[in-house]
PDB file of N, CA, C and O in Angstrom:
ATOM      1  N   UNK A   1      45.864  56.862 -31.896  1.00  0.00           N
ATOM      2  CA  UNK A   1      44.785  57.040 -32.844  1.00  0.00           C
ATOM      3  C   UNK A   1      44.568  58.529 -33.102  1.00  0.00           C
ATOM      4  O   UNK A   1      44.873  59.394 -32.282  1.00  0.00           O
ATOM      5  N   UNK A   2      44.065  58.751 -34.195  1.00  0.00           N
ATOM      6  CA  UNK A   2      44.002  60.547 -34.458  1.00  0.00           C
ATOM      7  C   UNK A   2      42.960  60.926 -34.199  1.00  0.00           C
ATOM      8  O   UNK A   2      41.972  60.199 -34.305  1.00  0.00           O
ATOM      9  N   UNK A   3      42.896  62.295 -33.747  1.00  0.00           N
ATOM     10  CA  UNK A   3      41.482  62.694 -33.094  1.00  0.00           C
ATOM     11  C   UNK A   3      41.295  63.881 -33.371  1.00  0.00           C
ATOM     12  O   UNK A   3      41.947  64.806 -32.887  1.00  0.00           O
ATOM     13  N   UNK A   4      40.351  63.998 -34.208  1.00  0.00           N
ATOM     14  CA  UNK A   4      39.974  65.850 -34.483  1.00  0.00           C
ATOM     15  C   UNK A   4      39.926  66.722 -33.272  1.00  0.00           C
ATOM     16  O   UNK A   4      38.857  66.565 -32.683  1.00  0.00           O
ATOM     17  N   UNK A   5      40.454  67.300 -32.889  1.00  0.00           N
ATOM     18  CA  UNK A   5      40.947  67.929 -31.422  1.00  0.00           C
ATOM     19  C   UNK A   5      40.449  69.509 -31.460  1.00  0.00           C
ATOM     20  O   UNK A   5      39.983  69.966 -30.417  1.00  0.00           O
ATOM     21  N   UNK A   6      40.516  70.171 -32.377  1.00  0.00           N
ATOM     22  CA  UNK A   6      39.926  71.605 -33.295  1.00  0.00           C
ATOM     23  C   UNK A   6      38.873  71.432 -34.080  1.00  0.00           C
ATOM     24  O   UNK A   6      38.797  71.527 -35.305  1.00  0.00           O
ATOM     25  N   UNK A   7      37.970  71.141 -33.199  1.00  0.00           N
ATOM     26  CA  UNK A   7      36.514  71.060 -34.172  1.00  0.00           C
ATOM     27  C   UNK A   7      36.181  72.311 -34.665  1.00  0.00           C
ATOM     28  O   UNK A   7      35.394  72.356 -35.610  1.00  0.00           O
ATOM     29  N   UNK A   8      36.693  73.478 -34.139  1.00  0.00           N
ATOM     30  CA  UNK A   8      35.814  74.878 -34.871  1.00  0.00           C
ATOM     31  C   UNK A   8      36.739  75.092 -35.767  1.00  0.00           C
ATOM     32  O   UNK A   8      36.550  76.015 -36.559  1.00  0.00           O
ATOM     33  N   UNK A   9      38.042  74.240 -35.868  1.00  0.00           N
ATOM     34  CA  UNK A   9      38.871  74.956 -36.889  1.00  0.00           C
ATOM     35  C   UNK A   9      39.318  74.597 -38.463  1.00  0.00           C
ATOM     36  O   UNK A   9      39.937  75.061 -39.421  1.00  0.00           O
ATOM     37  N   UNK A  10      38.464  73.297 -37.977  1.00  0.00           N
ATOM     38  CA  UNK A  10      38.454  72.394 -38.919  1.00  0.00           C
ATOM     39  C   UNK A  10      37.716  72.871 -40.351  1.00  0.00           C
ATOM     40  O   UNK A  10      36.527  73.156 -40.493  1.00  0.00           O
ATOM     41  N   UNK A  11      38.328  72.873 -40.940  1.00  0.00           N
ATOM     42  CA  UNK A  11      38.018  73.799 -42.337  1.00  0.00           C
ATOM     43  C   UNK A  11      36.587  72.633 -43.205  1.00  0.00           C
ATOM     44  O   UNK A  11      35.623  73.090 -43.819  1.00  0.00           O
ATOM     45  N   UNK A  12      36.779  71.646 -43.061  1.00  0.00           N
ATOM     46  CA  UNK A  12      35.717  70.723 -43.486  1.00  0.00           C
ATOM     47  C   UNK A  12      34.339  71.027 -42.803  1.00  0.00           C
ATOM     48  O   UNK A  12      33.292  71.352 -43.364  1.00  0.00           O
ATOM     49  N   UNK A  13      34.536  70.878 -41.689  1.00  0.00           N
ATOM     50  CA  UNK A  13      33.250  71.180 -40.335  1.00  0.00           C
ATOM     51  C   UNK A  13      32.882  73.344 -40.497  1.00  0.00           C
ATOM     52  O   UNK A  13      31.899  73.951 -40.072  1.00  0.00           O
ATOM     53  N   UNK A  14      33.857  73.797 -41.093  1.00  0.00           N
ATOM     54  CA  UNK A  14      33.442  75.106 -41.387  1.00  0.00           C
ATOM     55  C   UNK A  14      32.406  75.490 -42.206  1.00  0.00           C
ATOM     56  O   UNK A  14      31.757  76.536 -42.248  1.00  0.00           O
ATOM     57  N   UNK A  15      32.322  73.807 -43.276  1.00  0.00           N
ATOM     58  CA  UNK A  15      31.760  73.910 -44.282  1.00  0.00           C
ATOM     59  C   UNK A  15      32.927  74.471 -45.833  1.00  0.00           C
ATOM     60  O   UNK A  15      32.433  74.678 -46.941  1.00  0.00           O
ATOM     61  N   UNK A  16      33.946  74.572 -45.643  1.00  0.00           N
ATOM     62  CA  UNK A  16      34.769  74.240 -46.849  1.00  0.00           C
ATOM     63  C   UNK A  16      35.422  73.635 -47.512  1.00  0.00           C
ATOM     64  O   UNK A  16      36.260  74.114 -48.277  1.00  0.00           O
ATOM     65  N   UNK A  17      35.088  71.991 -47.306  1.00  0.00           N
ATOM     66  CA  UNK A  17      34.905  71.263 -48.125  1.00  0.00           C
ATOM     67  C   UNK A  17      36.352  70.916 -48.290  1.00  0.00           C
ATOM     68  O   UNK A  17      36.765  70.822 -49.446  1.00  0.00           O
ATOM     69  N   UNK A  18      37.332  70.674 -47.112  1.00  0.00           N
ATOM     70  CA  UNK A  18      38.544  70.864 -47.088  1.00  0.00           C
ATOM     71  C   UNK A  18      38.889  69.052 -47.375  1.00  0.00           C
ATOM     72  O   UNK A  18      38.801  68.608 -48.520  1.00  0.00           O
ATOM     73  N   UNK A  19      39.252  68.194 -46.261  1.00  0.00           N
ATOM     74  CA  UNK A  19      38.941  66.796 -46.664  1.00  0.00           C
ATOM     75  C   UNK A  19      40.503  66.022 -46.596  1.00  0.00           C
ATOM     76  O   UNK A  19      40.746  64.820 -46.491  1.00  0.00           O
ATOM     77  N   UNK A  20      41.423  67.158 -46.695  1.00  0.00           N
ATOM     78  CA  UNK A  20      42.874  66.657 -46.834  1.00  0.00           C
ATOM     79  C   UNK A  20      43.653  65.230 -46.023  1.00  0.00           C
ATOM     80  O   UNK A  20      44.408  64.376 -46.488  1.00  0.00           O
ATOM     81  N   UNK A  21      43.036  65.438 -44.486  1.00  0.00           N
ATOM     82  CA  UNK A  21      42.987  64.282 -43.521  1.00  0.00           C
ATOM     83  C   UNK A  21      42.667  63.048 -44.367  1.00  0.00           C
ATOM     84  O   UNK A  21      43.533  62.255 -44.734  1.00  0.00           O
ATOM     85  N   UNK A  22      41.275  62.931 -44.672  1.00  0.00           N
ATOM     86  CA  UNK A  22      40.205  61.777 -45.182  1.00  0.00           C
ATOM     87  C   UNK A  22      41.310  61.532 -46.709  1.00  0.00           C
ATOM     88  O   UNK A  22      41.646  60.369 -46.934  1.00  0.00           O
ATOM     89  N   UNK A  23      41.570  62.103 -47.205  1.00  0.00           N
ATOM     90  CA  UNK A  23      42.141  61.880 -48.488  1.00  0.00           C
ATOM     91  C   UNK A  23      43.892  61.437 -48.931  1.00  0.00           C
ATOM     92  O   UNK A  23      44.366  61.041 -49.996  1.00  0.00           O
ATOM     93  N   UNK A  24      44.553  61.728 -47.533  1.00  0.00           N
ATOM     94  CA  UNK A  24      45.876  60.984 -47.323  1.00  0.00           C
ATOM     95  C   UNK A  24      45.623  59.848 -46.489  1.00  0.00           C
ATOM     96  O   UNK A  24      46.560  59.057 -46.595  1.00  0.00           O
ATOM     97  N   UNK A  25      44.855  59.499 -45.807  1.00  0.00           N
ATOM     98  CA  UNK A  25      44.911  58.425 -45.053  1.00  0.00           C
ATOM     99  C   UNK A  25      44.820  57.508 -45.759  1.00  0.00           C
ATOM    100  O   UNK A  25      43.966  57.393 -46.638  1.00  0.00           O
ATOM    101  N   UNK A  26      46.111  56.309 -45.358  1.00  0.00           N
ATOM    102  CA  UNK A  26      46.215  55.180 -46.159  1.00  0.00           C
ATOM    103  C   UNK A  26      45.132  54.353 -45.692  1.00  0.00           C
ATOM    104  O   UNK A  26      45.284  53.328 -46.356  1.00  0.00           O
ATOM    105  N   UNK A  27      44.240  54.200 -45.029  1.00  0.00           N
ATOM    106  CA  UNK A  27      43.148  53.270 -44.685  1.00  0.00           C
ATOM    107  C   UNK A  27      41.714  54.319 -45.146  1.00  0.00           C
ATOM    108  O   UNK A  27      40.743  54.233 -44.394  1.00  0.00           O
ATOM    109  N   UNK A  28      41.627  55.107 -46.141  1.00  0.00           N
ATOM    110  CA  UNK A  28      40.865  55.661 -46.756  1.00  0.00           C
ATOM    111  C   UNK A  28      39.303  54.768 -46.843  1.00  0.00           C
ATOM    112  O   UNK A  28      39.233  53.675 -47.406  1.00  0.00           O
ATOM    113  N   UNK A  29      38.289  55.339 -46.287  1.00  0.00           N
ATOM    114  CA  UNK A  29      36.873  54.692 -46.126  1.00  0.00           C
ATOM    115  C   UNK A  29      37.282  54.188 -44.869  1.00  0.00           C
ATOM    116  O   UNK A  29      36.488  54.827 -44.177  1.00  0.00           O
ATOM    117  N   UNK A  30      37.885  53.564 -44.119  1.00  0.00           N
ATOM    118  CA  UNK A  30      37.718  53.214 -42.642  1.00  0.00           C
ATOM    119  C   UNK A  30      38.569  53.774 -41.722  1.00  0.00           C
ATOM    120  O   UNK A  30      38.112  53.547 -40.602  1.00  0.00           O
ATOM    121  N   UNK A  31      39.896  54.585 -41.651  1.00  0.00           N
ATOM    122  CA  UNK A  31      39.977  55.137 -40.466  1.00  0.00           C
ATOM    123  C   UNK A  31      39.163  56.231 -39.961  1.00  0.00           C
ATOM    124  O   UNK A  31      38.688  56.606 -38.888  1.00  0.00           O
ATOM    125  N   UNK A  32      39.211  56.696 -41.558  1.00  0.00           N
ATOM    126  CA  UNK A  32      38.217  58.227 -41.464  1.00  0.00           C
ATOM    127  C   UNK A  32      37.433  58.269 -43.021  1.00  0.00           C
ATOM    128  O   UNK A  32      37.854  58.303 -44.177  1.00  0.00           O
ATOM    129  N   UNK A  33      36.016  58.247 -42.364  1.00  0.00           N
ATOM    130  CA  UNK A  33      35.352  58.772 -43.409  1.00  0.00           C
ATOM    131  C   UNK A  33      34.634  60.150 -43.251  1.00  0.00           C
ATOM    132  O   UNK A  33      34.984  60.897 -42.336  1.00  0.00           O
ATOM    133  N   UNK A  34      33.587  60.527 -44.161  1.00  0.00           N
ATOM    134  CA  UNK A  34      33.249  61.663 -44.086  1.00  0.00           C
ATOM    135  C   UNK A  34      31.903  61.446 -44.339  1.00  0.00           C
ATOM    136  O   UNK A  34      31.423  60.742 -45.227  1.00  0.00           O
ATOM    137  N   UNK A  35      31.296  62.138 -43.447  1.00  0.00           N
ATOM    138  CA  UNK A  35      29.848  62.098 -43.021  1.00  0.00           C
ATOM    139  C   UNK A  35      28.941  63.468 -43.346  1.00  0.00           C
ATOM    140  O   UNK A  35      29.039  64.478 -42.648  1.00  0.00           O
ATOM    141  N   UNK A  36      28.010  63.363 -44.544  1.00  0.00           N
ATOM    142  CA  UNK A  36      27.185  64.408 -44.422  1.00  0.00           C
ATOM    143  C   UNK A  36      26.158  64.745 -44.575  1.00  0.00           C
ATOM    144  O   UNK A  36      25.273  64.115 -45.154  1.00  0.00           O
ATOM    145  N   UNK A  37      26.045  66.236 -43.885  1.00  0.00           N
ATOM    146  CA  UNK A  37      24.521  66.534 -43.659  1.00  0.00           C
ATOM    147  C   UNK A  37      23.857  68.127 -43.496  1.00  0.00           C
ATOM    148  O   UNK A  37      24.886  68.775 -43.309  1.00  0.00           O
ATOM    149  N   UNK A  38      23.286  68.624 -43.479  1.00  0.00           N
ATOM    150  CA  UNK A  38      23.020  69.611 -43.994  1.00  0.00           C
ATOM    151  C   UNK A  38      23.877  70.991 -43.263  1.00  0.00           C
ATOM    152  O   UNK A  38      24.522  70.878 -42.220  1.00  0.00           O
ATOM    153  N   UNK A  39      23.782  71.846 -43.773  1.00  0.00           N
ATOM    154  CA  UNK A  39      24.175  72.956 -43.218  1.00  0.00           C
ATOM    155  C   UNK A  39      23.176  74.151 -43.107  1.00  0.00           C
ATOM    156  O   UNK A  39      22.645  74.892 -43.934  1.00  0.00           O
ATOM    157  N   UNK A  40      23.123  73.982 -41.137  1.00  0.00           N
ATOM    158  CA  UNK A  40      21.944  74.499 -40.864  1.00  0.00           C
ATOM    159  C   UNK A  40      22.171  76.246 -40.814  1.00  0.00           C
ATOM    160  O   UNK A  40      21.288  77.100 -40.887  1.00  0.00           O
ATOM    161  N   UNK A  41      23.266  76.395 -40.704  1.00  0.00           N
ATOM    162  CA  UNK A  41      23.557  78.025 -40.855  1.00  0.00           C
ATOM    163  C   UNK A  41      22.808  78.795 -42.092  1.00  0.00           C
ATOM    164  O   UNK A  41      22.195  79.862 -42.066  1.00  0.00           O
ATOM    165  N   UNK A  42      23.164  77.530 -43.645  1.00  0.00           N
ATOM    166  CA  UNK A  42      22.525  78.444 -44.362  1.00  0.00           C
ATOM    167  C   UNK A  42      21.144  77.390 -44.819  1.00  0.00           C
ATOM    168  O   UNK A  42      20.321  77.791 -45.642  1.00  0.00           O
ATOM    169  N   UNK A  43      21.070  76.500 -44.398  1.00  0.00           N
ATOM    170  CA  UNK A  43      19.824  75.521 -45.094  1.00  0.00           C
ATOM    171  C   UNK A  43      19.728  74.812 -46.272  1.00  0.00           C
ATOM    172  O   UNK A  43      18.987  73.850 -46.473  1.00  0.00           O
ATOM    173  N   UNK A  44      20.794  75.510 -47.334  1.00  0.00           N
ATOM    174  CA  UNK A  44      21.030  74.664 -48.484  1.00  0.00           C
ATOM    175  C   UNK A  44      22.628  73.840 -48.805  1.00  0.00           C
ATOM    176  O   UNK A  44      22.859  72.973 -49.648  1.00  0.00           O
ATOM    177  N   UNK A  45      23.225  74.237 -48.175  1.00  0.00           N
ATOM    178  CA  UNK A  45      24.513  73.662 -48.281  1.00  0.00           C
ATOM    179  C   UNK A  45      24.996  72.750 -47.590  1.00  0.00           C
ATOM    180  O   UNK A  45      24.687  72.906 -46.408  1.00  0.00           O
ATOM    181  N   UNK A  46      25.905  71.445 -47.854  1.00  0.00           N
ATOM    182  CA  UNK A  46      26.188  70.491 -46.732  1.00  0.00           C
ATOM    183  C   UNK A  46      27.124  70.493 -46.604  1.00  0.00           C
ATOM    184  O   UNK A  46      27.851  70.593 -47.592  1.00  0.00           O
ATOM    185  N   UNK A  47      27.662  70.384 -45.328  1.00  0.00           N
ATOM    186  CA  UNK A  47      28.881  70.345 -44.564  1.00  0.00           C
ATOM    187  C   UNK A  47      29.125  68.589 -44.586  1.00  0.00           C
ATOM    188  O   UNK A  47      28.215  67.761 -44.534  1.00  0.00           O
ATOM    189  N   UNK A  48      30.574  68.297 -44.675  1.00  0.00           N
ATOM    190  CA  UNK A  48      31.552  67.054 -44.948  1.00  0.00           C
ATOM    191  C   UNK A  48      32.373  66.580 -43.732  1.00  0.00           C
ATOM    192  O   UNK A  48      33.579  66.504 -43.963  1.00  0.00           O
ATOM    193  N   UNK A  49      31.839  66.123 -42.028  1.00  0.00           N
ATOM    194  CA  UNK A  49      32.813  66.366 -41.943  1.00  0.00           C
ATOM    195  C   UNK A  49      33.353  64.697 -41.386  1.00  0.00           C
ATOM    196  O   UNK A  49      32.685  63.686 -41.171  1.00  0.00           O
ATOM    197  N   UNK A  50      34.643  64.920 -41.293  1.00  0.00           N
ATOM    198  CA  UNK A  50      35.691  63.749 -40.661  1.00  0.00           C
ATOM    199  C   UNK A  50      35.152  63.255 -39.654  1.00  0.00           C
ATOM    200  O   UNK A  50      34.584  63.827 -38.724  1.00  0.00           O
ATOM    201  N   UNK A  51      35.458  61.387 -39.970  1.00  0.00           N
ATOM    202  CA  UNK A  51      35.228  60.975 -38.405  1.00  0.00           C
ATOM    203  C   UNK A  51      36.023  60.041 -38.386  1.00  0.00           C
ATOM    204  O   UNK A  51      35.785  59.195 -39.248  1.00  0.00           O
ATOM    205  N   UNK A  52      37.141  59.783 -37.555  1.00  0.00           N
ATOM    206  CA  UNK A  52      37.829  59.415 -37.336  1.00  0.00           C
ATOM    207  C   UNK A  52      37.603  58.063 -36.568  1.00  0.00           C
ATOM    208  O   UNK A  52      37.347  58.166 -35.368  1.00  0.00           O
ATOM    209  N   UNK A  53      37.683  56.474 -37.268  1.00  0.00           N
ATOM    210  CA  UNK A  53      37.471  54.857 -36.270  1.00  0.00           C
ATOM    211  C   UNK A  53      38.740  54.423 -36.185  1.00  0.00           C
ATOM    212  O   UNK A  53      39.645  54.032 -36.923  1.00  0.00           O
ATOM    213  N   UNK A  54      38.453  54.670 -34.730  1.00  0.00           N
ATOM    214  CA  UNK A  54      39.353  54.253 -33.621  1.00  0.00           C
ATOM    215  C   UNK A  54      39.992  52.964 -34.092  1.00  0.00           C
ATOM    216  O   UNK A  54      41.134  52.695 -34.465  1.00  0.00           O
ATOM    217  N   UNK A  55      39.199  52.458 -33.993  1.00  0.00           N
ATOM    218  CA  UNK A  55      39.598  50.509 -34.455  1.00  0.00           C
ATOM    219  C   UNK A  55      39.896  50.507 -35.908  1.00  0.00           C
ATOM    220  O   UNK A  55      39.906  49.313 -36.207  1.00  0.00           O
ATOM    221  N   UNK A  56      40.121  51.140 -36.870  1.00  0.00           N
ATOM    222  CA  UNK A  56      40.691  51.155 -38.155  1.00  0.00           C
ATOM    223  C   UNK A  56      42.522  51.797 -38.420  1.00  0.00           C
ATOM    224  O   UNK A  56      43.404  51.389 -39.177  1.00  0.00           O
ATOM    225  N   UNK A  57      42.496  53.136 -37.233  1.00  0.00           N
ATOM    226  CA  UNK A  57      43.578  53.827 -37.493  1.00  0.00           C
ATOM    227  C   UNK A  57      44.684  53.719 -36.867  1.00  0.00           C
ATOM    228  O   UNK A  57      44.820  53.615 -35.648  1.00  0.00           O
ATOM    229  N   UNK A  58      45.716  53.746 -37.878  1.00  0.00           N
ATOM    230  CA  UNK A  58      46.631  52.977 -37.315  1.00  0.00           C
ATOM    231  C   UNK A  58      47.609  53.965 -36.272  1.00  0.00           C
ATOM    232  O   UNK A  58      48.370  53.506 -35.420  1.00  0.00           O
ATOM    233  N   UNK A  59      47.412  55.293 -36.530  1.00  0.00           N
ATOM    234  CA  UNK A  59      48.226  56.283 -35.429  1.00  0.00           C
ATOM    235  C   UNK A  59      49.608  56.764 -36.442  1.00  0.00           C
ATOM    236  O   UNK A  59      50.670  57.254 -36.059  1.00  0.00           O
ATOM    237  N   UNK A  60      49.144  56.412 -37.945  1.00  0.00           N
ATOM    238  CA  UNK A  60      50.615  56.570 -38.382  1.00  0.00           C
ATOM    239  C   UNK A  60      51.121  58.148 -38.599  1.00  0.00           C
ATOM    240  O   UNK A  60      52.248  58.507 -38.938  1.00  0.00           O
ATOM    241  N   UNK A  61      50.049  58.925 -38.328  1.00  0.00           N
ATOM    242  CA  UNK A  61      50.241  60.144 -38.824  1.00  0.00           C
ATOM    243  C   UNK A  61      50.031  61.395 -39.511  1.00  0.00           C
ATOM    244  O   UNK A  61      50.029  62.578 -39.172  1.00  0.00           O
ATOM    245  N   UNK A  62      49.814  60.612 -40.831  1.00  0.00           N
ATOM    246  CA  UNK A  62      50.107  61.315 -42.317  1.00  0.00           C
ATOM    247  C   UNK A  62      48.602  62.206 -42.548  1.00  0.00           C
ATOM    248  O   UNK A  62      48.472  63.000 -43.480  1.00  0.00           O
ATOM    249  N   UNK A  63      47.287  61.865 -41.328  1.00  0.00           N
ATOM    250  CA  UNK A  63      46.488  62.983 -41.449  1.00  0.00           C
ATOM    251  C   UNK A  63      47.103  64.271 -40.911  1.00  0.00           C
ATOM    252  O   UNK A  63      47.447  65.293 -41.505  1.00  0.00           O
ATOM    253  N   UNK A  64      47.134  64.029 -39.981  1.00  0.00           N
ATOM    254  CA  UNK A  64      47.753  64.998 -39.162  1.00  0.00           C
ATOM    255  C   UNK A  64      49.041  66.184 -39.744  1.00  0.00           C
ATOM    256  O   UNK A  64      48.976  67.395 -39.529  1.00  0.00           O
ATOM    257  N   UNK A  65      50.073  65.552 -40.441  1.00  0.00           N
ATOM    258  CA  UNK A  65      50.988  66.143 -41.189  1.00  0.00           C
ATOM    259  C   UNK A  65      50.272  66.943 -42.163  1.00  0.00           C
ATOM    260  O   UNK A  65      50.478  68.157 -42.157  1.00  0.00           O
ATOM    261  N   UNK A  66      49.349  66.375 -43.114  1.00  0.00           N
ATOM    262  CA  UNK A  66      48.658  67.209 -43.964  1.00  0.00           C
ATOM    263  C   UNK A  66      47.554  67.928 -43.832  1.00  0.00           C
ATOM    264  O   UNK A  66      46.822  68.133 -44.800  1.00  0.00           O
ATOM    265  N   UNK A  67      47.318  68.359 -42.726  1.00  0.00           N
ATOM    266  CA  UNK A  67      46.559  69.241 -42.450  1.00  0.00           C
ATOM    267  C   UNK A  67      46.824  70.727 -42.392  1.00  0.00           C
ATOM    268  O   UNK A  67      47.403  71.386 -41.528  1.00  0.00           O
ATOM    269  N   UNK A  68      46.256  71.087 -43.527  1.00  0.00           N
ATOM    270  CA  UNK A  68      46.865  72.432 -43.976  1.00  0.00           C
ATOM    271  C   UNK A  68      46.763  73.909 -42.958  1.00  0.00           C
ATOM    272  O   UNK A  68      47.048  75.049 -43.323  1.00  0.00           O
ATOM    273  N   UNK A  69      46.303  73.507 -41.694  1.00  0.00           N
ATOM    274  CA  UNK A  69      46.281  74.459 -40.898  1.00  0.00           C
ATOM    275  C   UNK A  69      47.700  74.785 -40.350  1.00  0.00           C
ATOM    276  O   UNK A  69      48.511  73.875 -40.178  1.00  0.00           O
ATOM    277  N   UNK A  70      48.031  76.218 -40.048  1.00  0.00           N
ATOM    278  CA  UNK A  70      49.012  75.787 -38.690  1.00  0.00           C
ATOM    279  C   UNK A  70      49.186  75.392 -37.576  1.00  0.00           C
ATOM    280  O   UNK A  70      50.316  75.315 -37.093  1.00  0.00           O
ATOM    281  N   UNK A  71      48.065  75.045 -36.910  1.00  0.00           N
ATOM    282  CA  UNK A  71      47.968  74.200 -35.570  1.00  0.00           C
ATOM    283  C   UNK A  71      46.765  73.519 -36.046  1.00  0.00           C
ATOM    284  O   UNK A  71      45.617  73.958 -35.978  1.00  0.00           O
ATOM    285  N   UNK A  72      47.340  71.828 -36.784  1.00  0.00           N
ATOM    286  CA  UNK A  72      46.882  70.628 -37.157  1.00  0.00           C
ATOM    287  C   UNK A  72      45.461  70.641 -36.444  1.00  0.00           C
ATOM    288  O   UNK A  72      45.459  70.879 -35.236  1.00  0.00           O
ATOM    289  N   UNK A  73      44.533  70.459 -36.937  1.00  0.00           N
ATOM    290  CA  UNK A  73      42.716  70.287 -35.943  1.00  0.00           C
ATOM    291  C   UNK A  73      42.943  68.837 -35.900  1.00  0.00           C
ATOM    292  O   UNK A  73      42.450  68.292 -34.913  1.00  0.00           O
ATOM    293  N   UNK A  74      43.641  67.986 -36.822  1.00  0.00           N
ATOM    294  CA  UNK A  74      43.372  66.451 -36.313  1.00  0.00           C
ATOM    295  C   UNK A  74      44.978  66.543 -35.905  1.00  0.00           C
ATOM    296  O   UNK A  74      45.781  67.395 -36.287  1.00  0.00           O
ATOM    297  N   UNK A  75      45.225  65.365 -34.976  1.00  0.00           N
ATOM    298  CA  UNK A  75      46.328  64.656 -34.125  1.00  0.00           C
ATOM    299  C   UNK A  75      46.143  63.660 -33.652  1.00  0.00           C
ATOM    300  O   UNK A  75      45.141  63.362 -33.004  1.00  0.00           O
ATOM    301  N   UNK A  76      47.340  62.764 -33.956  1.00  0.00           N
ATOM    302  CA  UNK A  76      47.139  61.565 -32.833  1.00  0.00           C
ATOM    303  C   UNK A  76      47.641  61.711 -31.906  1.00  0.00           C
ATOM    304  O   UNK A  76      48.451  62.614 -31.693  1.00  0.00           O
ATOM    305  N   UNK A  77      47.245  60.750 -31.010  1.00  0.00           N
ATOM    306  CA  UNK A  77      47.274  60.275 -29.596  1.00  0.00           C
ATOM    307  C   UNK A  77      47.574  58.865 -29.339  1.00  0.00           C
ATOM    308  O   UNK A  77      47.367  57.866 -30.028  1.00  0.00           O
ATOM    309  N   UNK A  78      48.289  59.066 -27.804  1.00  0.00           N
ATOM    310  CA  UNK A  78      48.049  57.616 -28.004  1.00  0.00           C
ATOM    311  C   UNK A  78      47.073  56.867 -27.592  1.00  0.00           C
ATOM    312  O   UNK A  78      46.454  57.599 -26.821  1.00  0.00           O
ATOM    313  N   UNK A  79      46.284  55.339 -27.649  1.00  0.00           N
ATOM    314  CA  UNK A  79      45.348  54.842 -27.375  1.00  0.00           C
ATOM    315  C   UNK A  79      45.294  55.117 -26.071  1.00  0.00           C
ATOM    316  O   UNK A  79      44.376  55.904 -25.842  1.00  0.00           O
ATOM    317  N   UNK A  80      45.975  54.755 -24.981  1.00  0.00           N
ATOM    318  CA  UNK A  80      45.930  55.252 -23.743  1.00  0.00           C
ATOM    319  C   UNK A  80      47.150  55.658 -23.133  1.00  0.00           C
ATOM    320  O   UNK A  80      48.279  55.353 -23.518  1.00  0.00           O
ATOM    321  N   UNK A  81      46.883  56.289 -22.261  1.00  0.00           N
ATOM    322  CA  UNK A  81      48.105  57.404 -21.332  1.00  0.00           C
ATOM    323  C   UNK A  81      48.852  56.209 -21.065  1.00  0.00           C
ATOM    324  O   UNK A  81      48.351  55.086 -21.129  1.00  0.00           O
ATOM    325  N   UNK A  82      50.592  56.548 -20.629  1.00  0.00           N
ATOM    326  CA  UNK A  82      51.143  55.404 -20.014  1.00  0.00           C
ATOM    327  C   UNK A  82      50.915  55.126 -18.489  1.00  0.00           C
ATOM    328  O   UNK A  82      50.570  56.133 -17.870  1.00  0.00           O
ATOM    329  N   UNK A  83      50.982  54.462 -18.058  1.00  0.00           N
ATOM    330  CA  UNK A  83      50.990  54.510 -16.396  1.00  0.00           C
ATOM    331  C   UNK A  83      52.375  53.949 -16.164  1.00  0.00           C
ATOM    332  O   UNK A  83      53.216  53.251 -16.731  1.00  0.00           O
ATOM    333  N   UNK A  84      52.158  54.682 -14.923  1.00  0.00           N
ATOM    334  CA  UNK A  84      53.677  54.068 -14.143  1.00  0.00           C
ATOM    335  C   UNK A  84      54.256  52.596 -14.426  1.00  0.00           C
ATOM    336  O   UNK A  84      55.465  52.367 -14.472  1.00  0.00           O
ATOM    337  N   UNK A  85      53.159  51.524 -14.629  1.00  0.00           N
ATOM    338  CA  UNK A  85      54.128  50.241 -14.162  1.00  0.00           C
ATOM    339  C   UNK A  85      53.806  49.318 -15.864  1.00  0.00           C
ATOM    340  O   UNK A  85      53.526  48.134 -16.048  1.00  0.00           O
ATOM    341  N   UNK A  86      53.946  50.149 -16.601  1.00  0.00           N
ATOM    342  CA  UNK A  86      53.973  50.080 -17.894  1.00  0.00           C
ATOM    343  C   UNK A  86      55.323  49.480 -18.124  1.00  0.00           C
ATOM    344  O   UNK A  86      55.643  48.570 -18.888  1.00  0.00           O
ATOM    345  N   UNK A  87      56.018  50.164 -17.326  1.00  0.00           N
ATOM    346  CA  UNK A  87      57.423  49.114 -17.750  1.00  0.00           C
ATOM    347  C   UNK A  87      57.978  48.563 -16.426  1.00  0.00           C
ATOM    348  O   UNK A  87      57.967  49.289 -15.431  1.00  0.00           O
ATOM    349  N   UNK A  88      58.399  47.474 -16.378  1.00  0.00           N
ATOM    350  CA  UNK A  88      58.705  47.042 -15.006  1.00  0.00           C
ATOM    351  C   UNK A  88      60.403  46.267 -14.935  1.00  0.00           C
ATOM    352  O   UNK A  88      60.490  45.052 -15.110  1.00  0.00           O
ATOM    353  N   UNK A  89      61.493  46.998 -14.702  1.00  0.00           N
ATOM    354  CA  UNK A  89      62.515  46.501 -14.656  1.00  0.00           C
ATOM    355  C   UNK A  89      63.682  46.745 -15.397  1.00  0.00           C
ATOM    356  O   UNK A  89      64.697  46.081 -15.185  1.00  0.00           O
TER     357      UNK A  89
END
């Protein structure tokens, strides 16, 4: 599942209205929507940012690829770590 991992770097959560994640995702409105609310730095402006449901996303990627940073703020993961007896034989 993808997980905003760079919250300070995240150009949306900076307040610039960036969105690229939310706007390639093929499950658009439910893996990730965008949530907003004011921006208390300056008091009149609102910040947009990503939130990523777990139970919607499928892990395919394509936020992550288009994230115009050079070290991606969203990434997936996997749902859980492997453990040892994950495979048996």
């Amino acid at each position: 599942t993808a997980v905003i991992t760079e919250r300070e770097e995240c150009l949306s959560i900076k307040g610039l209205r960036c969105e690229v994640c939310y706007r390639t995702c093929p499950v658009i409105d439910k893996a990730i929507t965008v949530e907003n609310y004011l921006n208390v730095k300056t008091g009149r402006h609102t910040i947009f940012e990503p939130v990523v449901h777990k139970k919607d996303c499928t892990g395919c990627g394509i936020c992550e690829k288009a994230c115009v940073l050079d070290s991606p703020a969203i990434v997936v993961q996997p749902l859980q770590p492997p453990t040892e007896s994950w495979y048996e034989g």
